[in-house]
C-alpha positions in Angstrom: 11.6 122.7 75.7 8.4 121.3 73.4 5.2 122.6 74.9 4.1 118.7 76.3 7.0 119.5 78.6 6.8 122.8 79.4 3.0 121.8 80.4 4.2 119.1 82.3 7.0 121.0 84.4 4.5 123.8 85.2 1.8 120.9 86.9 4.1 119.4 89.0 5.3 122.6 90.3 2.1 123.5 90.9 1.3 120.3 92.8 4.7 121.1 95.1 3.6 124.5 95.7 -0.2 123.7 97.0 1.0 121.0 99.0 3.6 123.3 100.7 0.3 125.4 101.7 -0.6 122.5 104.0 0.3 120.5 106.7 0.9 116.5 106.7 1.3 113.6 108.4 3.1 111.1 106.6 2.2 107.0 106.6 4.7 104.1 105.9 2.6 101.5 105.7 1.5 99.9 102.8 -1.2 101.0 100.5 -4.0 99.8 97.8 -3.5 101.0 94.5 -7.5 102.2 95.0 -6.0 104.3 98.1 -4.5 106.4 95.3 -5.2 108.4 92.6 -2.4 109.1 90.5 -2.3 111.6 87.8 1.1 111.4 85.5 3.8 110.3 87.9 2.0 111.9 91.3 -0.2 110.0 93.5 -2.6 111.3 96.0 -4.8 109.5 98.9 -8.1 111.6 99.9 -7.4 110.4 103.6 -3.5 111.8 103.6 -4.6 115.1 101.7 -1.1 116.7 102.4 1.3 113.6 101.1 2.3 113.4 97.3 3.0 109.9 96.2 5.8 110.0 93.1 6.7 106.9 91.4 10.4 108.8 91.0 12.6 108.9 93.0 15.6 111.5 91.9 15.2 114.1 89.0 11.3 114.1 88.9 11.6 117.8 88.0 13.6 117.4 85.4 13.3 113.9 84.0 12.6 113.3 80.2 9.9 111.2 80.2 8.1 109.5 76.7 5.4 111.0 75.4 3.1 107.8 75.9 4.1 107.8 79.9 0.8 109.0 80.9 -1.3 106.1 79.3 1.3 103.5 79.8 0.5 104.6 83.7 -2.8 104.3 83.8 -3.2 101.0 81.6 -0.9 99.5 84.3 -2.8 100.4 86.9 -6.3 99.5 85.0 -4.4 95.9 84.3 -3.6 95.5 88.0 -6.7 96.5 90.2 -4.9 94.6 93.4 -1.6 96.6 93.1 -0.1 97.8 96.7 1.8 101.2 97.2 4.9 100.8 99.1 6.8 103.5 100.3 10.4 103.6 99.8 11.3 106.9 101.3 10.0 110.6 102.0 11.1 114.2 101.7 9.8 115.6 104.6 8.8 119.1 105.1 6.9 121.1 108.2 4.3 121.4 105.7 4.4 118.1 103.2 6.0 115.3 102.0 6.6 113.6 98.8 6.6 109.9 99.5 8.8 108.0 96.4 7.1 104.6 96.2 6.9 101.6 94.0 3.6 100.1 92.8 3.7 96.2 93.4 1.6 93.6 91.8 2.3 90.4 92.8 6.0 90.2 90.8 5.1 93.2 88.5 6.5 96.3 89.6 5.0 99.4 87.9 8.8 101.4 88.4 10.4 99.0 86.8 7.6 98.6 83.9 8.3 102.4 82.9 11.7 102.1 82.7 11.6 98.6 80.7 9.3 100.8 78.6 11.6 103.9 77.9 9.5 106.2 79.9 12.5 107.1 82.3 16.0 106.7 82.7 17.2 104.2 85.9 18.6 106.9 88.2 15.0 108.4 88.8 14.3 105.4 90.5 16.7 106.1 93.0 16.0 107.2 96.2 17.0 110.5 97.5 19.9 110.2 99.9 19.5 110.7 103.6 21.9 113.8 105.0 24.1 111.6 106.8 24.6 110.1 103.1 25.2 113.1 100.9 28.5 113.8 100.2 30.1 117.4 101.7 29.7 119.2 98.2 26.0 118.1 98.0 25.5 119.1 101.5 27.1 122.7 100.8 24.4 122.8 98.0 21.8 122.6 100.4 23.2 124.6 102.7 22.7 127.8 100.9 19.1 126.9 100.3 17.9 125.6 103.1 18.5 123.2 105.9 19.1 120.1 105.9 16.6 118.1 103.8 14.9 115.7 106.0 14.7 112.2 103.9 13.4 109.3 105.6 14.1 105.4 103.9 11.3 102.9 104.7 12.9 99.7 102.8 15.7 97.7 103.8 19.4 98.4 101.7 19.2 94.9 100.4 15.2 95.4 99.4 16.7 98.9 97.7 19.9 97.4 96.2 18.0 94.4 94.2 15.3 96.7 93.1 17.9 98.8 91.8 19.7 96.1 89.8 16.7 95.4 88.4 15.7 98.7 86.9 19.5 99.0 85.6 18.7 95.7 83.9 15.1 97.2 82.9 17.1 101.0 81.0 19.4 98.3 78.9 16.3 96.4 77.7 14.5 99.9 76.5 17.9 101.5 75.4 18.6 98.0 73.0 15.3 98.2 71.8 15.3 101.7 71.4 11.6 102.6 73.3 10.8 105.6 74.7 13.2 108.9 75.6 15.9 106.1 74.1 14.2 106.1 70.4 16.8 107.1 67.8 19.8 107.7 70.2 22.9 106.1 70.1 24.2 104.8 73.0 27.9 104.4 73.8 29.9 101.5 75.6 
């Protein structure tokens, strides 16, 4: 793993493990983009000190990302000084919760921009599945961990489902024009 990575992997677990030092109380409703501070993929509002905002949903541990994710981030953001935060679902724990969200300006969508832009594959823009969802094998994985994760959804399935067409539609555009984590690989059909 190159060292950008290794760097990375070792801030975000240490944002996991401060949070889970603290408790929270977790908000649905719908934020400013200046309600946030966000830091590589990780958001965080001085007035919810114990939520994490992540614009991924799935595989944030573990996601290639492109080296230029960072500044493609924070120009957004710069670019769009009226965004909103809106939360799409939570992990929620006694102590935390990471809060997956999409950054909305107007009909710019800051998700869909990274992936359009080779930063991340599609399925980290997934949500993480509810219990009641997972399927038994999944469920045994968890099982030998801990209990049942906790996930709460906040957007309707049809809200979800179109987002989620459009980020697939987002990954073919960077993977055809060969941006980000999809420079010099060949795709197959």
């Amino acid at each position: 793993m190159c060292d950008y990575a290794m760097k990375r992997m070792i801030y975000i677990l240490v944002i996991v493990f401060v949070l889970s030092a603290v408790g929270c109380q977790a908000k649905a409703d719908n934020l400013k983009i200046s309600d946030i501070a966000f830091e590589f993929i990780f958001g965080k509002n001085p007035k919810e000190p114990n939520n994490i905002y992540c614009l991924l949903g799935k595989g944030f541990f573990r996601a290639p990302s492109a080296e230029n994710t960072d500044s493609l981030i924070s120009d957004w953001i710069e670019n769009h000084p009226n965004a909103t935060i809106v939360p799409v679902s939570s992990i929620n724990n006694p102590e935390f919760k990471i809060i997956y969200c999409w950054v909305i300006a107007k009909n710019d969508n800051l998700n869909i921009y990274l992936v359009k832009n080779g930063c991340f594959s599609s399925g980290t823009m997934e949500r993480p599945e509810t219990w009641d969802e997972m399927e038994e094998w999944e469920k045994e994985l968890y099982s030998d961990i801990y209990e049942k994760p906790d996930v709460e959804i906040y957007v309707s399935d049809k809200t979800y489902n179109d987002f989620i067409e459009e980020v697939k539609k987002a990954e073919i555009y960077a993977q055809d024009n060969e941006f980000g984590i999809w420079k010099n690989t060949e795709i197959e059909d």
